[in-house]
C-alpha positions as CSV (number, residue, x, y, z in Angstrom):
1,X,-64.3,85.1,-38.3
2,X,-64.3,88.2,-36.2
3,X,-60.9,89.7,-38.5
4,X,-62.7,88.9,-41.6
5,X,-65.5,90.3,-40.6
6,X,-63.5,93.6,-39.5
7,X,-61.9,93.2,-43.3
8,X,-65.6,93.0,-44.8
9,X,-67.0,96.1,-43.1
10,X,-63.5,98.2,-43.3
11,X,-63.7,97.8,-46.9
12,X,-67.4,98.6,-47.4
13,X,-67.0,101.7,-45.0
14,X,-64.0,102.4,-47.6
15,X,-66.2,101.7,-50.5
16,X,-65.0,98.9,-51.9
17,X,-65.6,94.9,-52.1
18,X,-63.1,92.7,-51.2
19,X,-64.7,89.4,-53.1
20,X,-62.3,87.2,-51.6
21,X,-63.2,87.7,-48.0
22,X,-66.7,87.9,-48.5
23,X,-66.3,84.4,-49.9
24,X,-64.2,83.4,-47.3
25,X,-67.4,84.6,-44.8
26,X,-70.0,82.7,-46.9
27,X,-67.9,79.5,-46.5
28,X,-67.4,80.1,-43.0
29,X,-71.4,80.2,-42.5
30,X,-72.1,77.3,-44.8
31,X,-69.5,74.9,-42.2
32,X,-72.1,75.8,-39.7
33,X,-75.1,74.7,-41.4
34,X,-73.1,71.5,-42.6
35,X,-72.1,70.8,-38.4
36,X,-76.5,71.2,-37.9
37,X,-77.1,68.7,-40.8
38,X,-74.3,66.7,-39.5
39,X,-75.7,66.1,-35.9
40,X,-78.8,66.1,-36.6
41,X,-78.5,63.1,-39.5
42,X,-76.8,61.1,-36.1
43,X,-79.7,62.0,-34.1
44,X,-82.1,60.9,-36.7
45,X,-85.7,59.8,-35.1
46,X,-88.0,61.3,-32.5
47,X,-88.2,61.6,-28.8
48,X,-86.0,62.9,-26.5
49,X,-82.6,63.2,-27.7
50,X,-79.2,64.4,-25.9
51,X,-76.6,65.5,-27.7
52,X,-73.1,66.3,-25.9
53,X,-70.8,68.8,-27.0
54,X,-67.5,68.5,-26.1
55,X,-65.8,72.4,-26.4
56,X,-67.4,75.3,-26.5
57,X,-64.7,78.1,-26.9
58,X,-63.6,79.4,-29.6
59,X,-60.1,77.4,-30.2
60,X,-58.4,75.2,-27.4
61,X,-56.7,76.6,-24.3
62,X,-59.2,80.1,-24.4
63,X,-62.3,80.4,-22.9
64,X,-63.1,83.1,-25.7
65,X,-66.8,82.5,-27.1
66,X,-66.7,84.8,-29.3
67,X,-67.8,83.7,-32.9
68,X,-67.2,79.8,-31.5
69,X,-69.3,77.5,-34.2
70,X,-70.2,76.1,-30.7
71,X,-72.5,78.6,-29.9
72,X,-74.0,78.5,-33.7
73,X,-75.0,74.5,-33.4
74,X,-76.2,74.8,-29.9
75,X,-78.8,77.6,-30.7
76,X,-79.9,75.1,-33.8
77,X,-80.3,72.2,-31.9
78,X,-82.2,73.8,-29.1
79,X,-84.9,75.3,-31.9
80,X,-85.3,71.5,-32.5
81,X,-85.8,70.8,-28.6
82,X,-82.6,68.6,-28.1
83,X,-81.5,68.4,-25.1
84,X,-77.6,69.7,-24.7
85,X,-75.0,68.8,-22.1
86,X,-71.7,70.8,-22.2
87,X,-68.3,70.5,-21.5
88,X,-65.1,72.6,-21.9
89,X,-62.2,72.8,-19.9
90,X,-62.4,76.6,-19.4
91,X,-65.8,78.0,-20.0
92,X,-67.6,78.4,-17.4
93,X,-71.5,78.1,-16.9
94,X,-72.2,81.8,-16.4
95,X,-70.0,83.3,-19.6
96,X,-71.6,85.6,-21.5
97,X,-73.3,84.9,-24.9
98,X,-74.3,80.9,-23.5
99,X,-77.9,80.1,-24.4
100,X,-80.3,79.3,-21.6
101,X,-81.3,75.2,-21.4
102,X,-77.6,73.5,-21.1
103,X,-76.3,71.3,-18.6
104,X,-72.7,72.1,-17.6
105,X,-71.1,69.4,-17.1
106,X,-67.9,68.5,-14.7
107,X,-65.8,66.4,-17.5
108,X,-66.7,65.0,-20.8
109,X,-67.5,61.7,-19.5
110,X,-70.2,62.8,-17.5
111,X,-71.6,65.2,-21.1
112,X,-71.8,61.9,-22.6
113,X,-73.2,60.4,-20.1
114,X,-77.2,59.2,-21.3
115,X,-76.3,61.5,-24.7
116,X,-77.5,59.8,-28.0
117,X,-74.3,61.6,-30.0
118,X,-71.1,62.8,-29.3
119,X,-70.2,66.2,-30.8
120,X,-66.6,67.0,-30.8
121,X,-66.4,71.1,-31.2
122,X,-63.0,72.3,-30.5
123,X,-60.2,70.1,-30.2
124,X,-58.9,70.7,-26.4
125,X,-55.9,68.1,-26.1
126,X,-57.8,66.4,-23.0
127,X,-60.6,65.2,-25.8
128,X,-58.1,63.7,-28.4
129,X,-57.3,61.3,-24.8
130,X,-60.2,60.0,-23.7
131,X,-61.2,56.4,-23.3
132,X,-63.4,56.0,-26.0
133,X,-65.0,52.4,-24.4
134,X,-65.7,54.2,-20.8
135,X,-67.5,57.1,-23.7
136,X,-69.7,54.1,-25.3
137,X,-70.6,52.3,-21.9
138,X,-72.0,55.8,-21.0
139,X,-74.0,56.9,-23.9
140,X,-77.4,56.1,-24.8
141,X,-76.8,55.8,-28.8
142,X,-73.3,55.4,-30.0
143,X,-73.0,57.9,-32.1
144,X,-70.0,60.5,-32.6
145,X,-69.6,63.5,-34.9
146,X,-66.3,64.8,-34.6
147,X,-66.1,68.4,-36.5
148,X,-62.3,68.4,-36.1
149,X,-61.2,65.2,-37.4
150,X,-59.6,64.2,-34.0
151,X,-60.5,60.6,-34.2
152,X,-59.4,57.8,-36.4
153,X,-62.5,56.8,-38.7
154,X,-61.5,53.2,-38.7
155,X,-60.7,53.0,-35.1
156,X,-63.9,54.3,-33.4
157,X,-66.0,52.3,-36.0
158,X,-64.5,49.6,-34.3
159,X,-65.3,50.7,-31.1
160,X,-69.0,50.3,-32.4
161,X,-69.3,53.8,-33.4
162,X,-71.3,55.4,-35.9
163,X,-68.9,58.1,-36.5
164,X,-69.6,61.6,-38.8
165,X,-66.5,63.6,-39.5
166,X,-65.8,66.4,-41.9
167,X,-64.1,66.3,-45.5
168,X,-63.3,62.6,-45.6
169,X,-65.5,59.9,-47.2
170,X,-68.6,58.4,-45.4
């Protein structure tokens, strides 16, 4: 996002359009929305509600925050008073840009912990590991939306999942 973005305003300070990356932007923003809709659909009802997200930086093995979708769906579901718990392997609770209100957690079993869904953010190695029955006995609701595809559909639905991904079939 941020070298589009560079391409975008270069070519407007230059005076020309370049169409194709200004798409490419728009589409960007539209996954965000889409991740919003997404977790809140699996947090559907009222009352308190806990999501976890699992990664916060930008890619895996970086604790860069800039432009990390993470950042967008955390602001959105604060504005709708859900409560968040964090984890990432490098991030750390003071970084810079991290909105007020999370709970930092120590490891992804204890951001699940209580949580109603499981959002999976960036795809950090140590996620695609974990033992998905110690991630059920600890959640409130057993629900996952995994924004990266990490998971097999038909296995966590097994598990007794209700599992969200992205570009596949409900």
């Amino acid at each position: 996002p941020k070298d589009t973005s560079a391409m975008r305003d270069f070519s407007r300070r230059a005076g020309a359009r370049l169409r194709m990356v200004e798409a490419a932007i728009d589409a960007n923003e539209a996954q965000h929305q889409i991740a919003v809709k997404k977790v809140l659909a699996a947090l559907d009802g009222r009352g308190k509600r806990t999501a976890a997200i699992l990664g916060l930086s930008y890619k895996p093995d970086t604790d860069d925050l800039r432009e990390a979708p993470s950042l967008f769906l955390i602001r959105a579901l604060l504005r709708k008073g859900i409560s968040i718990r964090v984890y990432d392997p490098a991030v750390r609770a003071d970084a810079a840009g991290l909105p007020r209100g999370l709970h930092f957690a120590q490891n992804p079993y204890d951001a699940v912990k209580g949580a109603d869904v499981m959002v999976l953010v960036t795809e950090w190695n140590e996620f695609r590991r974990l033992d998905l029955a110690r991630v059920k006995r600890a959640m409130r609701r057993k629900a996952i939306v995994d924004l990266r595809n990490v998971y097999d559909p038909a296995t966590v639905q097994r598990l007794g999942f209700d599992y969200t991904s992205v570009g596949r079939p409900a």
